[in-house]
C-alpha positions in Angstrom: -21.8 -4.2 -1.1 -18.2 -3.9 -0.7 -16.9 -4.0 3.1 -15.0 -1.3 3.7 -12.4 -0.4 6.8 -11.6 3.5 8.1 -7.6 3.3 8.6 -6.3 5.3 11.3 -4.1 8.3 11.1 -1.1 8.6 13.6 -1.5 12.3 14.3 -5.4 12.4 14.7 -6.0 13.4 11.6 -9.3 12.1 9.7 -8.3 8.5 8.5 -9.5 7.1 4.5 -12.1 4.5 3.8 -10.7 1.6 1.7 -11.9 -1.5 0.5 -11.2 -4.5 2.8 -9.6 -6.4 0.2 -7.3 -3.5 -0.8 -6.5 -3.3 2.8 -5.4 -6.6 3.1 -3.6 -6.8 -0.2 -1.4 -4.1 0.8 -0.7 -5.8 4.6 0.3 -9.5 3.3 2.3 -7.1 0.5 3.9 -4.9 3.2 5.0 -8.1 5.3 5.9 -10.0 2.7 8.6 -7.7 1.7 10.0 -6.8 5.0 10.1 -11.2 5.5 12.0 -11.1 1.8 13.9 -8.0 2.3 14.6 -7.7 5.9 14.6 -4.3 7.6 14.0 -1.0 5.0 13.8 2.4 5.0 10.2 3.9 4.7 11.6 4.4 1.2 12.9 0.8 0.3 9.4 -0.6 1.3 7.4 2.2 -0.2 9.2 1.5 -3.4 9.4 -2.0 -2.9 5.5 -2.2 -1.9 4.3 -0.4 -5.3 6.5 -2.5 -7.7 4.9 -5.4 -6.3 1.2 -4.3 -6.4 2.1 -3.1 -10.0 3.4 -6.2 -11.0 0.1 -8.0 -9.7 -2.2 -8.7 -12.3 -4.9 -9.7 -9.9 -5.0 -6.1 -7.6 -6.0 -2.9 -9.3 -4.1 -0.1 -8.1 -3.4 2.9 -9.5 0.1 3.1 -9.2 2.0 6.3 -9.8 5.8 7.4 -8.9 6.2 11.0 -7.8 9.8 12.3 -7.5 11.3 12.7 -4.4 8.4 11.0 -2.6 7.8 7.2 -4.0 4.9 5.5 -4.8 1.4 6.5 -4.2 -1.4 3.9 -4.4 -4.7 5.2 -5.4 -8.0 2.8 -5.6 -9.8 2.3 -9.2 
């Protein structure tokens, strides 16, 4: 069975179970582009964050653009 974490919300709110791995595909993608990029808005590194996981064969995310609020990231 697949370990999974429960992230935490900011404003108390009931966090979402997610896969371990995803998890930690998504930090080492998240630092990796602030180390590349440098500082960004929430925007930049949303945007920035799901072209990467996109162009990864090896994760599978759903990726999906909505307008006027970025990428979402949705487990398969």
């Amino acid at each position: 069975m697949e370990e999974k974490i429960l992230t935490w919300h900011p404003q108390g709110k009931q966090g979402t179970n997610i896969s371990k791995t995803k998890y930690d595909q998504v930090t080492v993608t998240i630092v990796s582009a602030l180390e590349t990029q440098g500082e960004l808005t929430f925007m930049e590194l949303n945007m920035a964050v799901g072209r990467q996981l996109a162009n990864n064969t090896e994760t599978d995310f759903l990726v999906t653009k909505r307008p006027f609020s970025g990428i979402v990231l949705q487990e398969t």
